[in-house]
C-alpha positions in Angstrom: 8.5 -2.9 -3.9 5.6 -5.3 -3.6 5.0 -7.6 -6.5 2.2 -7.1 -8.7 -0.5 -9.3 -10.3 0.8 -12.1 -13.0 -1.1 -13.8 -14.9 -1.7 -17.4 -13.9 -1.0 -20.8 -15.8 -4.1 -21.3 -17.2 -4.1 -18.0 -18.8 -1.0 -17.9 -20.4 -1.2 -21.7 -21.7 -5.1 -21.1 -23.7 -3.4 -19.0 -26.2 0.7 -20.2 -26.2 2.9 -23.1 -26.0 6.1 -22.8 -23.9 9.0 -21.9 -23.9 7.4 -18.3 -23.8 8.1 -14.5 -22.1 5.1 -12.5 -20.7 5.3 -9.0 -20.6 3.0 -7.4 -18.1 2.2 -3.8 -19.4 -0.7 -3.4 -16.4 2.4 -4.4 -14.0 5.1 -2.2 -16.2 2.7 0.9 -16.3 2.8 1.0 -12.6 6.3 0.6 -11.7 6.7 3.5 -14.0 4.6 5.3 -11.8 5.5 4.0 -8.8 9.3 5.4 -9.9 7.6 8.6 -10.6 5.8 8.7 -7.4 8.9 8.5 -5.1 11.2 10.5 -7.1 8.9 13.2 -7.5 7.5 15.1 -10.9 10.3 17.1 -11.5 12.7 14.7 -12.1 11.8 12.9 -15.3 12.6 9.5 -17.2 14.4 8.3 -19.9 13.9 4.5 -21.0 16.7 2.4 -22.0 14.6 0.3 -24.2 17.7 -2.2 -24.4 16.4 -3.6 -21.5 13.4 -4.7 -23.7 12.7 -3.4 -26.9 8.9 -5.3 -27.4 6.9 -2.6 -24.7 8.5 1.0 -26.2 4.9 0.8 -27.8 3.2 0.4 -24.8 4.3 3.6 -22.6 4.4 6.0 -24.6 2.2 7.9 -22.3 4.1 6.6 -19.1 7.6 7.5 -19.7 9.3 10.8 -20.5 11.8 9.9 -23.3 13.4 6.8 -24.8 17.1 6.0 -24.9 17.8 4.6 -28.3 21.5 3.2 -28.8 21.2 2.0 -32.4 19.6 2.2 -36.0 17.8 -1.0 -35.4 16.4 0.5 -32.0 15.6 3.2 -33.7 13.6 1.7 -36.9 11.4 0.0 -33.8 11.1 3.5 -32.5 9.9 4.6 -36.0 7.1 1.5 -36.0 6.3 1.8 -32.9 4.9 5.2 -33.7 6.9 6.4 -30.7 7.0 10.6 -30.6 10.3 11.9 -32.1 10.5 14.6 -29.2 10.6 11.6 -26.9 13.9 9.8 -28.7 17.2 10.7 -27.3 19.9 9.2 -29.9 22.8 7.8 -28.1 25.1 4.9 -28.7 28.6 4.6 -29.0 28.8 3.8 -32.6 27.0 5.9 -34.6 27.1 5.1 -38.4 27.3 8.3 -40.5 24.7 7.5 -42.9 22.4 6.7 -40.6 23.2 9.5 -38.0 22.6 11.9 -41.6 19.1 10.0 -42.6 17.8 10.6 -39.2 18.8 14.8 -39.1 17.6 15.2 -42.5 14.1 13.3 -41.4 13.6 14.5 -38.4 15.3 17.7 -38.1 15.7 19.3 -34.5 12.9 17.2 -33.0 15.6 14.8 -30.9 18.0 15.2 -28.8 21.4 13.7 -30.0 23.9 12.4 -27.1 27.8 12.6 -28.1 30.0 10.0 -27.2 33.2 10.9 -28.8 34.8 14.8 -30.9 33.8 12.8 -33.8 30.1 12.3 -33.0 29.8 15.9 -32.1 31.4 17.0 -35.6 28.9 15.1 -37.1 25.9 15.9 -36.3 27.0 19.2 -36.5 27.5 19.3 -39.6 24.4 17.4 -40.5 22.6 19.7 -38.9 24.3 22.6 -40.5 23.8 20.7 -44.2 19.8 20.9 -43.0 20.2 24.1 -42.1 18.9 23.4 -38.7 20.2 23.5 -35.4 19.6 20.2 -32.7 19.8 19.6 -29.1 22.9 17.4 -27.7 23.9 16.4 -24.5 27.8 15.8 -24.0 28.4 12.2 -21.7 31.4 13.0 -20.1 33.5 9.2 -20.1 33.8 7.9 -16.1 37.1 5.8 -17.1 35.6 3.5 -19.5 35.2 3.2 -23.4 32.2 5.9 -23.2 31.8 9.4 -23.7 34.3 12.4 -23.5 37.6 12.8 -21.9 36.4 15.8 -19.5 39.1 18.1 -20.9 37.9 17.9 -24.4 34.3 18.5 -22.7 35.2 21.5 -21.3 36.6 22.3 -24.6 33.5 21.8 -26.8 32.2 24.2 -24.7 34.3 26.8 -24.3 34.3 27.1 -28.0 30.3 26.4 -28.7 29.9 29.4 -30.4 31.7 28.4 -33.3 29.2 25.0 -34.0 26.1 26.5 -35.6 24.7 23.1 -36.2 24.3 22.2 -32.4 23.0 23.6 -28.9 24.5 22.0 -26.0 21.4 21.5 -23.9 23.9 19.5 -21.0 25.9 16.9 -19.8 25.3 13.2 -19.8 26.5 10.4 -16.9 26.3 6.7 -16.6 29.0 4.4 -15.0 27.4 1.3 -13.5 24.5 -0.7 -13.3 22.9 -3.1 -10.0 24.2 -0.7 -7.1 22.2 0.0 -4.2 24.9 2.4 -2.3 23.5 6.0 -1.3 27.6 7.0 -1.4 28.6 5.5 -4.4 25.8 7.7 -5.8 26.2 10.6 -3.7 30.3 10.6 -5.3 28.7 10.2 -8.9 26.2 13.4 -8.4 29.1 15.5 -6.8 31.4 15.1 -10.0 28.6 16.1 -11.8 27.4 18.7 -9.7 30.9 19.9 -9.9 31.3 19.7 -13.7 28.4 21.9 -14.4 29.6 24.6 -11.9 33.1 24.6 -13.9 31.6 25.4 -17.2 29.3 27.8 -15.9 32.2 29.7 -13.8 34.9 29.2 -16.6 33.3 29.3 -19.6 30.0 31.2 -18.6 27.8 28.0 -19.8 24.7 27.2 -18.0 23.3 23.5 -18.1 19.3 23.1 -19.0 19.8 19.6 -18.2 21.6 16.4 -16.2 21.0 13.2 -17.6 22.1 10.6 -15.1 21.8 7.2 -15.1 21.8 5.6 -11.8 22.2 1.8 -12.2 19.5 1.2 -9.5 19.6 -2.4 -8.1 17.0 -5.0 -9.4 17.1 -8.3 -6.5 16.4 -11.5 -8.8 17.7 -14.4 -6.4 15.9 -15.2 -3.2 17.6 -15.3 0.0 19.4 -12.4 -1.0 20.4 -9.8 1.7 17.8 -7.4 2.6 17.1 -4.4 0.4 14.7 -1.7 1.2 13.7 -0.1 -2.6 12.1 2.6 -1.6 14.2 3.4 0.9 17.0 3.7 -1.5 14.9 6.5 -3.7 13.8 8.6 -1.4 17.7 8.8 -0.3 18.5 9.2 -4.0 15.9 12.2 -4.2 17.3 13.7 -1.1 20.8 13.4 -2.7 19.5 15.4 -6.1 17.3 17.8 -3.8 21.2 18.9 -2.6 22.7 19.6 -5.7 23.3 23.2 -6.8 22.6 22.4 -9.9 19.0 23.3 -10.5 17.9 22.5 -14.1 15.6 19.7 -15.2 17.4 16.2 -14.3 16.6 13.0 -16.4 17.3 9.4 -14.9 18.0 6.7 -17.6 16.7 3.4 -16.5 16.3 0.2 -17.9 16.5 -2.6 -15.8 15.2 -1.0 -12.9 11.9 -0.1 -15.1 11.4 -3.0 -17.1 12.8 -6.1 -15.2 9.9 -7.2 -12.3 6.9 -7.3 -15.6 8.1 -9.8 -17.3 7.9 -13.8 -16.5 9.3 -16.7 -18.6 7.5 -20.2 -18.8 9.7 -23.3 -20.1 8.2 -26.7 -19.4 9.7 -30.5 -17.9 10.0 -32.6 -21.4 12.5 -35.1 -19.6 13.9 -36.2 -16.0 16.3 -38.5 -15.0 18.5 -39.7 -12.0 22.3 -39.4 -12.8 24.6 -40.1 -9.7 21.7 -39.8 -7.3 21.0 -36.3 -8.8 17.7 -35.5 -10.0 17.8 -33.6 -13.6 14.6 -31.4 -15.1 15.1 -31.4 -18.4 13.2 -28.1 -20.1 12.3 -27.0 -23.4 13.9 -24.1 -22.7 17.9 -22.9 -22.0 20.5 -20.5 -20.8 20.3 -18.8 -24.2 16.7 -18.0 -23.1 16.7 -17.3 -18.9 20.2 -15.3 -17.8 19.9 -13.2 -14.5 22.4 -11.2 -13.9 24.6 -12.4 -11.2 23.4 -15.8 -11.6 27.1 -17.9 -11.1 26.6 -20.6 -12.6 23.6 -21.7 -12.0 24.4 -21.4 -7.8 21.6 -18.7 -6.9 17.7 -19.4 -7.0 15.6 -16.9 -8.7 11.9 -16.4 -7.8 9.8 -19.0 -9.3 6.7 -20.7 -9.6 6.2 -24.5 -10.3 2.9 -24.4 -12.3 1.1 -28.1 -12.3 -2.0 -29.1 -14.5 -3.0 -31.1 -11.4 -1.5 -31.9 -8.0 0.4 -35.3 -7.3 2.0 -36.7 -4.9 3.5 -34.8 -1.6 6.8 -35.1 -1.5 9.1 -32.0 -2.7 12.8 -32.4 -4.1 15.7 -30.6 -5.0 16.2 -30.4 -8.9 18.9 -29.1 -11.1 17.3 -27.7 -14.3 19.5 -27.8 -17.6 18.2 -26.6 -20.9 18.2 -28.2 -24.8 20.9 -26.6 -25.9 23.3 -30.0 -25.6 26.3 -28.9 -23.6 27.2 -28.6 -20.1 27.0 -25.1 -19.7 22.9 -25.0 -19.7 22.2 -25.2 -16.5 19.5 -22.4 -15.4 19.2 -23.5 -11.9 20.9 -26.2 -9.5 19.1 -27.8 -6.3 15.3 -25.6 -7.2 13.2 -27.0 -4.2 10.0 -28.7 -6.9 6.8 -30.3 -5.5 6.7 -33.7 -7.0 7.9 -32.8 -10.2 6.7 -34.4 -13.2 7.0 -34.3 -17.0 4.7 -31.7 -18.4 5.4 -29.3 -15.2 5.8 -25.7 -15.8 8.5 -23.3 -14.3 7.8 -20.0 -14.1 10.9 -17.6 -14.2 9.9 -14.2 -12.5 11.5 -11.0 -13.0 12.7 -11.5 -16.6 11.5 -8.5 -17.8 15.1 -6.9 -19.7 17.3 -8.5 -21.3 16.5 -12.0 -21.2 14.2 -12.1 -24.3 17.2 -11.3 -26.5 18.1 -15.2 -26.7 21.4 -15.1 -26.8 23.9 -11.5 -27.3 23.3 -12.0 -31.2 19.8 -10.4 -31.0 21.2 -7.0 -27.9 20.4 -3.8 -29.0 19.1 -4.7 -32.5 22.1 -4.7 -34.1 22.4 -6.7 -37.6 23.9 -10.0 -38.1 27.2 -10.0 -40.0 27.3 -11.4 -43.3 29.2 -15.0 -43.7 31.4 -15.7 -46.3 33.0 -19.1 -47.2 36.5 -19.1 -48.7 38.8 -20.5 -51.3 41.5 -19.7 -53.1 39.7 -21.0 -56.3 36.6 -19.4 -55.8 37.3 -16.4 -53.6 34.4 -15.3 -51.7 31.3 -17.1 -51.5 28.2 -15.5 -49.5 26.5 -18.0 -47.0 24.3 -15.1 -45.1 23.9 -11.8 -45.9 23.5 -9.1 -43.6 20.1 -9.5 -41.3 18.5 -7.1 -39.3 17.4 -8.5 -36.1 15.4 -5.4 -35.2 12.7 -7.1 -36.9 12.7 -10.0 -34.5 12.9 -7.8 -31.8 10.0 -5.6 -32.3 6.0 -6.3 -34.4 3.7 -3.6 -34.9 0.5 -5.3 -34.0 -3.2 -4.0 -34.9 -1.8 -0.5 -35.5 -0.3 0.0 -32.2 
């Protein structure tokens, strides 16, 4: 898709130092819409706010529903004021107290995802303690640590009857992420397909809804091999437009949604000349910028050199290395700079998911463990207690 307006130097540095991330919301808003525009109004989407948890605020009129994997994405949900209807619980943990909190509070307005036979027992029996009844979606596993062994699918279903406490509204799918291959796709939506025609022949169950998540590619390194966007969801749409199955489909995205609105501004502090190398030293790190796919440091992302005034003609290749103080921080080797200079700014494009966590610590707003110290004379001795990093991740701002 073609790249959108971002906001220049001079208007991100009047009002912040760097390092710093900029979220477009003018840029996100219309991807959304773009997405929306291709894949046509019946099929609807679900953010993975994962990707990035600081806009779930911000599109609340864009997007159809909100992934939400865990109770510190879902207290950002809560301050972000985002519509209950909208929140589909998922997650592969799912703490009892917490799961129980949320039924009692919000009662049927959500639709609950089930990962495991244990999950689905309890929210049922929340629900049934509430005397309510909510909406769950089964994710049937692909091979992997998530979701349901098919069999014991088919099994929840057959005896659905007997769960008071739940309506299975349909079946959940996710296996990958960053694929860009119509067949891989068109294999994933056949199993599916073929799923929901079981339980409805065998067990006389008929699906309101697919959720699917695609994995769509996002291309963050230049020079890449060419890749037609668009191109790729209208094929997708074709592929769904086949299916027999004919209830409302949801795609979950993240990455896909999120990734091309954000840019990340880290400045030169130091350079040097080791073994006829030139090093950029930046205020930033690799706990800071991470692309996907990156290898070490090998492939070149888009960028921007940003320059309070131009010097000198001459351009040169540059390894950039973070502050963090070990060899591992390198963000990008041989970056093609123009004259660089201490001061410079580098402008990281296409960091909009999962870069601003800063590190795996801060993914999915999850709390920091407590620390203990240890000694045979003293036993236990707290250092840091419990922290939730949802807070960090997420500031309600002037009521919005």
């Amino acid at each position: 898709m073609k790249m959108l307006y971002r906001p220049n130097y001079q208007e991100i540095m009047s009002t912040t130092n760097t390092p710093a991330y900029v979220f477009d919301i003018d840029v996100l808003k219309e991807r959304i819409q773009k997405i929306k525009n291709l894949l046509g109004k019946n099929v609807h989407l679900c953010y993975a706010m994962k990707a990035n948890p600081f806009v779930v605020g911000n599109i609340k009129d864009a997007i159809d529903r909100y992934e939400v994997c865990s109770p510190g994405e879902f207290k950002i949900c809560e301050r972000a004021k985002v519509p209950m209807d909208k929140v589909v619980l998922s997650g592969v943990y799912k703490e009892e107290n917490d799961t129980k909190r949320i039924v009692s509070t919000y009662k049927d307005a959500i639709v609950y995802t089930c990962e495991s036979v244990r999950q689905f027992h309890l929210i049922n029996e929340a629900a049934i303690t509430n005397h309510i009844c909510v909406r769950v979606l089964l994710r049937v596993t692909t091979g992997n640590q998530f979701g349901i062994d098919e069999a014991e699918l088919c099994q929840l279903v057959k005896d659905r009857n007997q769960y008071t406490g739940v309506r299975i509204i349909g079946i959940q799918h996710f296996s990958g992420t960053q694929r860009k291959k119509l067949s891989k796709y068109q294999e994933e939506l056949k199993y599916a397909d073929d799923l929901l025609s079981k339980l409805k022949v065998e067990y006389g169950y008929e699906a309101e809804e697919l959720e699917f998540g695609p994995g769509f590619y996002v291309e963050y390194f230049k020079d890449a091999k060419p890749y037609d966007e668009e191109e790729l969801l209208k094929g997708f749409k074709e592929l769904l437009n086949n299916m027999n199955f004919k209830g409302q489909i949801t795609l979950e995205l993240g990455r896909f949604i999120a990734a091309t609105c954000g840019t990340y501004y880290t400045k030169i502090v130091d350079m040097k000349k080791n073994n006829d190398i030139i090093w950029c030293i930046v205020n930033g790190g690799m706990h800071q910028i991470n692309y996907f796919g990156q290898m070490m440091a090998m492939k070149i992302p888009y960028y921007r050199q940003l320059k309070a005034q131009e010097t000198g003609n001459e351009e040169v290749k540059c390894n950039i290395s973070g502050s963090l103080c070990t060899v591992n921080d390198n963000i990008v080797k041989s970056l093609s700079l123009h004259h660089p200079e201490i001061g410079d700014i580098i402008e990281f494009q296409n960091t909009g998911a999962y870069c601003m966590y800063e590190g795996i610590s801060l993914f999915l707003s999850r709390d920091l463990p407590k620390i203990y110290l240890y000694d045979k004379q003293e036993g236990l001795t707290l250092m840091r207690d419990t922290f939730e990093t949802n807070v960090l991740n997420y500031k309600s701002i002037g009521g919005r």
